[in-house]
RORO-673592 format. One record per residue: residue number from 1; residue in one letter; x, y, z of N, C-alpha, C, O, CB in turn. Coordinates in Angstrom, 3 decimals, always signed. Glycine has a CB too. Layout:
! residues N
+-----+---+----------+----------+----------+----------+----------+----------+----------+----------+----------+----------+----------+----------+----------+----------+----------+
!   k ! r !      nxx !      nyy !      nzz !     caxx !     cayy !     cazz !      cxx !      cyy !      czz !      oxx !      oyy !      ozz !     cbxx !     cbyy !     cbzz !
+-----+---+----------+----------+----------+----------+----------+----------+----------+----------+----------+----------+----------+----------+----------+----------+----------+
! NUM ! a !        X !        Y !        Z !        X !        Y !        Z !        X !        Y !        Z !        X !        Y !        Z !        X !        Y !        Z !
...
+-----+---+----------+----------+----------+----------+----------+----------+----------+----------+----------+----------+----------+----------+----------+----------+----------+
//
This chain:
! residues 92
+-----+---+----------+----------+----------+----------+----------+----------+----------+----------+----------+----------+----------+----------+----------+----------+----------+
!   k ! r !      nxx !      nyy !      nzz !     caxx !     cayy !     cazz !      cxx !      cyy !      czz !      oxx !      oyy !      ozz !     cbxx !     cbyy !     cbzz !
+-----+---+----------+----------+----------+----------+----------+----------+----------+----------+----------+----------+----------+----------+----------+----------+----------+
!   1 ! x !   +0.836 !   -1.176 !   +0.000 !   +0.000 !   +0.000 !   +0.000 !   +0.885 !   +1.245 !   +0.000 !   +1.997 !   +1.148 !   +0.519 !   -0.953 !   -0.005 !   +1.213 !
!   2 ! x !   +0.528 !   +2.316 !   -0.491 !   +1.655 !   +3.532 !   -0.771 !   +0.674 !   +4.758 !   +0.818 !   -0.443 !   +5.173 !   +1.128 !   +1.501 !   +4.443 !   -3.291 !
!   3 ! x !   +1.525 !   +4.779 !   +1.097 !   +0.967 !   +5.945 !   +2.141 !   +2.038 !   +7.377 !   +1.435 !   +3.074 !   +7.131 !   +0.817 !   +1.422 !   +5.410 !   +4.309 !
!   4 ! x !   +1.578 !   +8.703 !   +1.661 !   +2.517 !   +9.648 !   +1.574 !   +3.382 !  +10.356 !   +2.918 !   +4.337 !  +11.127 !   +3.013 !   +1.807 !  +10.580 !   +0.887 !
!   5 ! x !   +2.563 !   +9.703 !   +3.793 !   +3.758 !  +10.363 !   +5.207 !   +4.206 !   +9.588 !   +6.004 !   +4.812 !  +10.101 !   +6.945 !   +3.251 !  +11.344 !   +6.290 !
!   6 ! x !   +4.090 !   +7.952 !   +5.965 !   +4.747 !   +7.088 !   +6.561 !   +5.445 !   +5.976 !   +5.294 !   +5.305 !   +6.115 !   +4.079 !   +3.718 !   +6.472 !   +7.659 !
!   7 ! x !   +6.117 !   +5.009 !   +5.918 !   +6.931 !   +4.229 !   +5.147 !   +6.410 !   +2.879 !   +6.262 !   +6.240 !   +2.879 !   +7.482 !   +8.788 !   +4.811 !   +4.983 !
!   8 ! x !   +6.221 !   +1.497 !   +4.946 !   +6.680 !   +0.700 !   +6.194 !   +6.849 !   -0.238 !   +4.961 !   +6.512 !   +0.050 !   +3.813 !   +5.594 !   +0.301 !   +7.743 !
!   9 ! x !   +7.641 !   -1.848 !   +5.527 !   +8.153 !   -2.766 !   +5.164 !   +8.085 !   -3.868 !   +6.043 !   +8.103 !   -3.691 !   +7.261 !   +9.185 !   -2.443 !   +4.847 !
!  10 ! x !   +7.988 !   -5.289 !   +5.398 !   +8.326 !   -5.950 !   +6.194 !   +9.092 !   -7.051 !   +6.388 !   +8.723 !   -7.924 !   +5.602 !   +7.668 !   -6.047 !   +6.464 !
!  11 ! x !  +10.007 !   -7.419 !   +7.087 !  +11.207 !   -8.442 !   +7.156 !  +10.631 !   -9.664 !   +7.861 !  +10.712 !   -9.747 !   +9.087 !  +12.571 !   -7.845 !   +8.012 !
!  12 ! x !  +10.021 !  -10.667 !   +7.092 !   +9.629 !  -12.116 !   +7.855 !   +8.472 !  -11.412 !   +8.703 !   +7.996 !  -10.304 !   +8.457 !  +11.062 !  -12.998 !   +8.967 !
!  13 ! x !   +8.107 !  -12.278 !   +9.764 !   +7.277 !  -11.750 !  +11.020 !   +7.035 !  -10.612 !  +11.547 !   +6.070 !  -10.316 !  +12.253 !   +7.606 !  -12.142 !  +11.923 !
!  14 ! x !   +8.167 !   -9.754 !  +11.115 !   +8.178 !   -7.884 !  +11.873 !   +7.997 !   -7.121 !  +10.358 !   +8.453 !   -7.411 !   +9.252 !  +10.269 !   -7.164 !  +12.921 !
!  15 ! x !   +7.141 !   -6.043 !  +10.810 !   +6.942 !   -4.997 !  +10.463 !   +7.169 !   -3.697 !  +10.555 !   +6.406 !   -3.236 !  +11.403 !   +6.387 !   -5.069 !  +10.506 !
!  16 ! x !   +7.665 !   -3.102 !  +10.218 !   +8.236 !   -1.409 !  +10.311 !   +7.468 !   -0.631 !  +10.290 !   +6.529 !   -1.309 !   +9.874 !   +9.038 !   -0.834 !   +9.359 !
!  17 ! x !   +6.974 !   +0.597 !  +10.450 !   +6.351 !   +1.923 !  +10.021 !   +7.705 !   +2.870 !  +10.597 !   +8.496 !   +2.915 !  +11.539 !   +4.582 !   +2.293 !  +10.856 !
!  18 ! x !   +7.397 !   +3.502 !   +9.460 !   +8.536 !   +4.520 !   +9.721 !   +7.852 !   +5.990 !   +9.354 !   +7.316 !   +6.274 !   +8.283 !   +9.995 !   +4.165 !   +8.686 !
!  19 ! x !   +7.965 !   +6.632 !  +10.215 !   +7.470 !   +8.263 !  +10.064 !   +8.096 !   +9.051 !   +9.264 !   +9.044 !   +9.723 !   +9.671 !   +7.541 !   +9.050 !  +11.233 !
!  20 ! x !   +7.685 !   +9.095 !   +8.046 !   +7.990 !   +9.749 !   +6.843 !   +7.821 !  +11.216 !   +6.973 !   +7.212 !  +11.675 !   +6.006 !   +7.177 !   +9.231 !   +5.764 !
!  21 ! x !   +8.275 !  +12.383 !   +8.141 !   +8.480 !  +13.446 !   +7.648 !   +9.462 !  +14.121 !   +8.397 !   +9.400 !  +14.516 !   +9.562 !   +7.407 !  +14.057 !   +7.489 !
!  22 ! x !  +10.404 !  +14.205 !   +7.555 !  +11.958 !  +14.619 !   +8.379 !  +12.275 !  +15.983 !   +8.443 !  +12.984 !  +16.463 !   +9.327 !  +13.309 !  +14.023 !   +7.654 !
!  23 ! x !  +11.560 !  +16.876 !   +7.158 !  +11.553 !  +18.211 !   +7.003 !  +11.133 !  +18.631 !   +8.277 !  +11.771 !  +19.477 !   +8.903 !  +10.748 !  +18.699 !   +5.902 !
!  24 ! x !   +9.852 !  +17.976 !   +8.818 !   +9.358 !  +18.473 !   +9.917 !   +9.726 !  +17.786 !  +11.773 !   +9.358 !  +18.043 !  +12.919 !   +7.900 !  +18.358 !   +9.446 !
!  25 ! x !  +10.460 !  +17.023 !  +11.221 !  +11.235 !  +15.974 !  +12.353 !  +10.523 !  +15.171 !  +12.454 !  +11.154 !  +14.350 !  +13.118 !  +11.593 !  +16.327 !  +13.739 !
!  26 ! x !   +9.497 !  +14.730 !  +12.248 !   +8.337 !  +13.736 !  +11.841 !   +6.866 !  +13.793 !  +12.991 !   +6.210 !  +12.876 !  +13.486 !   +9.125 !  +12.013 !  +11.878 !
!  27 ! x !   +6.733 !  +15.486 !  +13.128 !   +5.896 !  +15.798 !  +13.448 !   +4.399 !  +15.427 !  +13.160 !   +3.887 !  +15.716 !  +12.078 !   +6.213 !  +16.596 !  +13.333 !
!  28 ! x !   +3.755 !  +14.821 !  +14.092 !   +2.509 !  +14.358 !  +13.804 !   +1.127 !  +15.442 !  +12.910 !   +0.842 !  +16.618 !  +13.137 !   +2.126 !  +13.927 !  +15.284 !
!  29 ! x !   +0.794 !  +14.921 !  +12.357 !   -0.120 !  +15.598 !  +11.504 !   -1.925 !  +14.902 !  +11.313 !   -2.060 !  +13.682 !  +11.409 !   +0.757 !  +15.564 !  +10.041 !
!  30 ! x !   -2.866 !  +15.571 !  +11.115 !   -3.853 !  +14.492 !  +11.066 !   -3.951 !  +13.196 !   +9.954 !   -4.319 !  +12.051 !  +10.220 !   -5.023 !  +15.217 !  +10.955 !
!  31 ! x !   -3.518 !  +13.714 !   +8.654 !   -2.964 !  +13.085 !   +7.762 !   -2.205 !  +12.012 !   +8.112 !   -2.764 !  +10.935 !   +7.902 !   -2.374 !  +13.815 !   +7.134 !
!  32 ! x !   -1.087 !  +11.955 !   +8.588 !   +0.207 !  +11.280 !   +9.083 !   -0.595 !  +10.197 !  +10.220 !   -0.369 !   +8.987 !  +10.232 !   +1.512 !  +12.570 !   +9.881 !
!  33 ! x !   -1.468 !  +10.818 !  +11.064 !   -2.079 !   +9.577 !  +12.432 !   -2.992 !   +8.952 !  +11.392 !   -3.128 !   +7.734 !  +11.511 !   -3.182 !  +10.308 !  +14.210 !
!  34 ! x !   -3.608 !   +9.504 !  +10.454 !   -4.552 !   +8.233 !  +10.091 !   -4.167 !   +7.426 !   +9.341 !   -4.760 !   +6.349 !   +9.398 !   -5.680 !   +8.442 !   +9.560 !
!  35 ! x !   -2.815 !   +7.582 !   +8.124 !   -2.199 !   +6.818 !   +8.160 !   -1.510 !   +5.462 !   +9.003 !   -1.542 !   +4.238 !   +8.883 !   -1.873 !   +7.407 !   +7.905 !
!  36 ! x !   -1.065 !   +6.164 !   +9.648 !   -0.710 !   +5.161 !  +11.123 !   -1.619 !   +4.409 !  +11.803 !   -1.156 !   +3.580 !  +12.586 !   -0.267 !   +5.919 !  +12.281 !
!  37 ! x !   -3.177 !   +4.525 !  +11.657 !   -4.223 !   +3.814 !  +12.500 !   -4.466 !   +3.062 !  +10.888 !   -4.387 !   +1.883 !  +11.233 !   -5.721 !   +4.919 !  +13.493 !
!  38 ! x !   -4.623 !   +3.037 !   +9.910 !   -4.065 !   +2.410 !   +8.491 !   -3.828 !   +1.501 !   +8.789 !   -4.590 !   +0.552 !   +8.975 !   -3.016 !   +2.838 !   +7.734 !
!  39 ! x !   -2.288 !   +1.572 !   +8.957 !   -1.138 !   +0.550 !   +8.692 !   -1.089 !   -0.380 !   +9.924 !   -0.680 !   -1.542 !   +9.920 !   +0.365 !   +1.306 !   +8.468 !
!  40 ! x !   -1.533 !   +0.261 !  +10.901 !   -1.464 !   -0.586 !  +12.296 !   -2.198 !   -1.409 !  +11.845 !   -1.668 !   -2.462 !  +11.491 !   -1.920 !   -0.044 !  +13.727 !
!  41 ! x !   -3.640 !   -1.266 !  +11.685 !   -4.952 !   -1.810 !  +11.635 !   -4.909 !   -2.894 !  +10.505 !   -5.603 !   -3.905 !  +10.613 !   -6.048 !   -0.666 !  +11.375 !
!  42 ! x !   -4.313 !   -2.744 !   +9.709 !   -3.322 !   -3.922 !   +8.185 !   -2.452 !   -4.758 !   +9.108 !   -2.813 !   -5.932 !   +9.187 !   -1.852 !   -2.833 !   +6.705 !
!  43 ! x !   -1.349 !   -4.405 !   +9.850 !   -1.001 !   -5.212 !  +10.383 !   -1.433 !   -5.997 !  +11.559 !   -1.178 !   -7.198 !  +11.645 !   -0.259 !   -4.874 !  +10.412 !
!  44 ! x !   -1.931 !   -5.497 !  +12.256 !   -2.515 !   -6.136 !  +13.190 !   -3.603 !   -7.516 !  +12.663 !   -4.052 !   -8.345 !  +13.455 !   -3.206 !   -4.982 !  +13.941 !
!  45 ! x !   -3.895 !   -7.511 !  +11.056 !   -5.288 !   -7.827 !  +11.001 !   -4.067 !   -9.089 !  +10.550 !   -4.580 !  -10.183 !  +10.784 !   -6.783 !   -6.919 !   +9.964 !
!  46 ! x !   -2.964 !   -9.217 !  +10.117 !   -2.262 !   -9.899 !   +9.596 !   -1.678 !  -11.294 !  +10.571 !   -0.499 !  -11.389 !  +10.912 !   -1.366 !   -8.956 !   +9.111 !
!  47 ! x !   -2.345 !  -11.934 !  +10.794 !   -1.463 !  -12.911 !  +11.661 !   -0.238 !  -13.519 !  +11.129 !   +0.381 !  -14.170 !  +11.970 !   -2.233 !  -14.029 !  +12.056 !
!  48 ! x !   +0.205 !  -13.484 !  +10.113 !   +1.561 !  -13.699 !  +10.511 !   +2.727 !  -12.848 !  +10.413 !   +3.781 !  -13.162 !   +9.861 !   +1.887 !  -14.630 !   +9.972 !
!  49 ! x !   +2.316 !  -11.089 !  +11.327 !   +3.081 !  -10.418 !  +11.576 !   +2.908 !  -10.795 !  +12.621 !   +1.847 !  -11.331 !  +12.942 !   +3.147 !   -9.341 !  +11.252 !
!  50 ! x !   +4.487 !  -10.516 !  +13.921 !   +4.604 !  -10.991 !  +15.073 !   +4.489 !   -9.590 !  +15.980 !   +3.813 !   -9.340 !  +16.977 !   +5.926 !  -11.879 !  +15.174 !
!  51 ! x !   +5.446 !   -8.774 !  +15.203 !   +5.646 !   -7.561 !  +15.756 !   +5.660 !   -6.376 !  +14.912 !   +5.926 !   -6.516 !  +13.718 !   +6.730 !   -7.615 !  +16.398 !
!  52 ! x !   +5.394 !   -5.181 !  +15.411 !   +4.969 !   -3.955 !  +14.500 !   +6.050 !   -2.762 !  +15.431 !   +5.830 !   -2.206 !  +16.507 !   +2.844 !   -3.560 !  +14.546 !
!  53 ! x !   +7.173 !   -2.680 !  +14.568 !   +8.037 !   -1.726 !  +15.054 !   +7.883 !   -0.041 !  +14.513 !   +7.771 !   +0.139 !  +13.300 !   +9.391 !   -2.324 !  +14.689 !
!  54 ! x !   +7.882 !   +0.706 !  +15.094 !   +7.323 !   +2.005 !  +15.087 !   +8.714 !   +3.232 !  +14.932 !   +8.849 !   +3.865 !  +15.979 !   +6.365 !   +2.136 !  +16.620 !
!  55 ! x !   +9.558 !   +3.570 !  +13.998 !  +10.532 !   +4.518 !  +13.834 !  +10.374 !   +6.136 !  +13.337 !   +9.306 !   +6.738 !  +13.226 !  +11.290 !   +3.885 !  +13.005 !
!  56 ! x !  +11.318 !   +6.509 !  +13.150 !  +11.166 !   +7.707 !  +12.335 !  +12.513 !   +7.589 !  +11.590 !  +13.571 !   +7.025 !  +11.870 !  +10.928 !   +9.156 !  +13.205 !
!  57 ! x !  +11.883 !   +8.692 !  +10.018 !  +13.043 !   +8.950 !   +9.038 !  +13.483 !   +9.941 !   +9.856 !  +12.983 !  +10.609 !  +10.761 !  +12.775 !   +9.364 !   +7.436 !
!  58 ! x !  +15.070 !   +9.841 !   +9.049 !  +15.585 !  +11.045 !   +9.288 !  +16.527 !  +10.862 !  +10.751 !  +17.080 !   +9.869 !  +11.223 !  +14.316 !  +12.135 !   +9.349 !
!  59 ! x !  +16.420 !  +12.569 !  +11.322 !  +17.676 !  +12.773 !  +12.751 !  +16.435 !  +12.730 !  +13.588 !  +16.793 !  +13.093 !  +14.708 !  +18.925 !  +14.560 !  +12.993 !
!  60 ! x !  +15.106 !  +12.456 !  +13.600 !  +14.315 !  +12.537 !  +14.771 !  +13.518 !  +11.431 !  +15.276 !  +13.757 !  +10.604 !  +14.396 !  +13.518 !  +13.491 !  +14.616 !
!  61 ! x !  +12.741 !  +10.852 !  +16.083 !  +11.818 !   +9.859 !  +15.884 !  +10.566 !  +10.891 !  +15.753 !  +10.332 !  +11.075 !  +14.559 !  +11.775 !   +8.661 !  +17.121 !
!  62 ! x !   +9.891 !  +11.454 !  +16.403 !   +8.984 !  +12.385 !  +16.576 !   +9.255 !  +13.869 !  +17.280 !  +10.008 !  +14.102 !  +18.227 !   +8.089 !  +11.713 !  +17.225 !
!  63 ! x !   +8.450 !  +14.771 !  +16.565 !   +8.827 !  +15.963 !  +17.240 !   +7.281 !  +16.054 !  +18.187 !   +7.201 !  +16.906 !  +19.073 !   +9.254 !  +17.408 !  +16.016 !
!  64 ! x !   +6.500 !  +15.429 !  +18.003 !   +5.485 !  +15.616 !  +18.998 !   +4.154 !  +16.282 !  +17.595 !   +3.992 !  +15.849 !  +16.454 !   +6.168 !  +16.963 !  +20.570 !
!  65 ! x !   +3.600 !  +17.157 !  +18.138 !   +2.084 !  +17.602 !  +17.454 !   +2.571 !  +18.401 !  +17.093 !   +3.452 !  +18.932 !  +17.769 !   +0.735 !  +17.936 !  +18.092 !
!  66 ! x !   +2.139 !  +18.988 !  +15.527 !   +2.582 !  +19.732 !  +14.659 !   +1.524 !  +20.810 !  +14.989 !   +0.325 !  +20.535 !  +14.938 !   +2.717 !  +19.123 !  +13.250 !
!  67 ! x !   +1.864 !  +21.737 !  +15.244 !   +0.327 !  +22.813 !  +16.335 !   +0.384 !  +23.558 !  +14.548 !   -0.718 !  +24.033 !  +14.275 !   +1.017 !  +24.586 !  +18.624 !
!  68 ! x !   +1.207 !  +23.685 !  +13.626 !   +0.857 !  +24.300 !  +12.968 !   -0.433 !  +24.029 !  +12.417 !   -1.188 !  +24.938 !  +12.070 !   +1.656 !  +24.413 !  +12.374 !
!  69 ! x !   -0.801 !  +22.457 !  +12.294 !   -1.736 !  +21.845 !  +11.701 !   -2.511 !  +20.972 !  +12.288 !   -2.942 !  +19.983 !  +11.695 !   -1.337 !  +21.382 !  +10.848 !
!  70 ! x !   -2.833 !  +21.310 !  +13.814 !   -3.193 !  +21.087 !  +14.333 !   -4.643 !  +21.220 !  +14.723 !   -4.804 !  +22.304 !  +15.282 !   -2.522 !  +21.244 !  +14.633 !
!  71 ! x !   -5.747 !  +20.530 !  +14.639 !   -7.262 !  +20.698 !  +14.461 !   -7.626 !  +21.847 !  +15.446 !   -6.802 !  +21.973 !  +16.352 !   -8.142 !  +19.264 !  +14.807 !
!  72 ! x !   -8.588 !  +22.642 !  +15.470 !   -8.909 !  +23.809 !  +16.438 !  -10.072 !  +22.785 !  +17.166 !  -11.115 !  +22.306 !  +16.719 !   -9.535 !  +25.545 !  +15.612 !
!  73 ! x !   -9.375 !  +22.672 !  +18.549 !  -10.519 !  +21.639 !  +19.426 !  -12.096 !  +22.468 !  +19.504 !  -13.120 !  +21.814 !  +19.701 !   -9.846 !  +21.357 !  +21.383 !
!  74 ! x !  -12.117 !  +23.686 !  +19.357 !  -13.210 !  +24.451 !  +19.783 !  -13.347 !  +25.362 !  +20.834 !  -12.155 !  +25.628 !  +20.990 !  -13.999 !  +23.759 !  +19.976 !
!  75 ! x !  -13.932 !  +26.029 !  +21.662 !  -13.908 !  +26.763 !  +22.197 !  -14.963 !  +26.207 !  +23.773 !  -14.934 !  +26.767 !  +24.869 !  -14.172 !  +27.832 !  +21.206 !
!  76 ! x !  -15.965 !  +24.748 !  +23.321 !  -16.158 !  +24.220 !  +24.719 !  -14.957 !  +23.226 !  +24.834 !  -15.637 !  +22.340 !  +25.354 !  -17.692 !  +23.467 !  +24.970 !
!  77 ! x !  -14.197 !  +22.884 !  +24.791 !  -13.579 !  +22.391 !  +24.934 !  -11.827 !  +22.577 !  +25.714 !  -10.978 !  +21.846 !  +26.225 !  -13.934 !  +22.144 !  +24.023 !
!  78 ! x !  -12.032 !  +24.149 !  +25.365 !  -11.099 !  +25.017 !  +26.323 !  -10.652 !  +24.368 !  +27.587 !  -11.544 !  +24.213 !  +28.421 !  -11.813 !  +26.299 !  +26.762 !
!  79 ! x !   -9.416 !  +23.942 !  +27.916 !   -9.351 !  +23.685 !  +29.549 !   -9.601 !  +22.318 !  +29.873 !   -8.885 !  +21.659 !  +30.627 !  -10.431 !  +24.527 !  +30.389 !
!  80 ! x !  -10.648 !  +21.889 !  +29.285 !  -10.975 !  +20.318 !  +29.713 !   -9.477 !  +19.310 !  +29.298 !   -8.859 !  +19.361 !  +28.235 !  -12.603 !  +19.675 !  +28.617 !
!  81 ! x !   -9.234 !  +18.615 !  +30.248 !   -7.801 !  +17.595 !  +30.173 !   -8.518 !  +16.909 !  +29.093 !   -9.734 !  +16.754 !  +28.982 !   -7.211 !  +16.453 !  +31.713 !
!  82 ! x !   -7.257 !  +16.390 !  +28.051 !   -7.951 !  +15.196 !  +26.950 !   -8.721 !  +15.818 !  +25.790 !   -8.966 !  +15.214 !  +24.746 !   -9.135 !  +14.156 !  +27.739 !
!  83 ! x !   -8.971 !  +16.687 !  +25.973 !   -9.872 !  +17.411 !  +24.886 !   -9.325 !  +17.577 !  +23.584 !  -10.085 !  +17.695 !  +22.624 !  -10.235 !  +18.762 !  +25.290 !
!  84 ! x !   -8.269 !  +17.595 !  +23.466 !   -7.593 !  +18.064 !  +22.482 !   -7.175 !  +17.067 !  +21.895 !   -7.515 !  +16.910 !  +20.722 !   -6.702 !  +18.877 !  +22.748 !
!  85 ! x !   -6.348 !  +16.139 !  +22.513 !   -6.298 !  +14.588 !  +22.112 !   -7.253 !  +14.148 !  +20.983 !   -6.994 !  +13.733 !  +19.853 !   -6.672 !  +13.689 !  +23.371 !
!  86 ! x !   -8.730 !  +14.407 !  +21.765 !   -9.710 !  +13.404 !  +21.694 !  -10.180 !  +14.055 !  +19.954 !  -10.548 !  +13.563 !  +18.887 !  -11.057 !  +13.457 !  +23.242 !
!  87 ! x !   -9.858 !  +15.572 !  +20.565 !  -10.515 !  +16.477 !  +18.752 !   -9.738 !  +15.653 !  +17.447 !  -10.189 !  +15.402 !  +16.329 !   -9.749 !  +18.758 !  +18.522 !
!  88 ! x !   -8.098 !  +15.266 !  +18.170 !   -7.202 !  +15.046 !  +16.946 !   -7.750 !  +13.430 !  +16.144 !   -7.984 !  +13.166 !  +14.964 !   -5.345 !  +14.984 !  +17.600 !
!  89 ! x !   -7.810 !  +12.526 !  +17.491 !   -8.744 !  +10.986 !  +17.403 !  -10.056 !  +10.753 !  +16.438 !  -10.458 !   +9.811 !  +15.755 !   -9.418 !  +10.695 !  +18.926 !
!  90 ! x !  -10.559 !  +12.183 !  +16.746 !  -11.935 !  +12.748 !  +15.846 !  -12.921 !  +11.655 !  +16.836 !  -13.933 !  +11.187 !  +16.314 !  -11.936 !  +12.350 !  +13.598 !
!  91 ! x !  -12.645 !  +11.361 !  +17.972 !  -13.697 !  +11.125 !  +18.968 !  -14.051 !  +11.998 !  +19.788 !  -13.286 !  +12.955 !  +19.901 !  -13.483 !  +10.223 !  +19.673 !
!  92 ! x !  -15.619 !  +11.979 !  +20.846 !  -16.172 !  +12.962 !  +21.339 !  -15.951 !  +12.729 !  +22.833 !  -16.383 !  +13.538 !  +23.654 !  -17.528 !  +13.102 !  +20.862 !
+-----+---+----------+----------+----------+----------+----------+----------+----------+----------+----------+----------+----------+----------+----------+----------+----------+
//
């Protein structure tokens, strides 16, 4: 399957994903996580992957949440712990 912001491969039983964005240190993006719930969700469904190893390209593994592109949780949502998480999950 071709994703554009992750990479993965797999060697026998293990599986890779590799965080395909180095420009940005491989800052999470909404794009980029649903990819990743993707590829998990492929492998996982795969029994004869054993293990699903999780990297990044590049000099970083993750730089964390890319706030540039980061969903606007809303304004009830202000303050509440998890809220913001939950906006990026696209659960309520």
């Amino acid at each position: 399957m071709d994703y554009r912001f992750i990479l993965t491969e797999r060697h026998g039983r293990v599986a890779i994903v590799r965080l395909n964005r180095p420009e940005r240190l491989n800052a999470l993006s909404m794009p980029l996580v649903h990819e990743l719930y993707e590829a998990f969700d492929r492998f996982n469904a795969d029994g004869d992957i054993g293990a699903i190893i999780l990297t990044g390209q590049g000099r970083a593994f993750c730089a964390g949440l890319d706030v540039q592109e980061a969903p606007d949780p809303g304004p009830a949502a202000a303050g509440e712990p998890g809220a913001f998480a939950r906006s990026c999950a696209g659960s309520t």
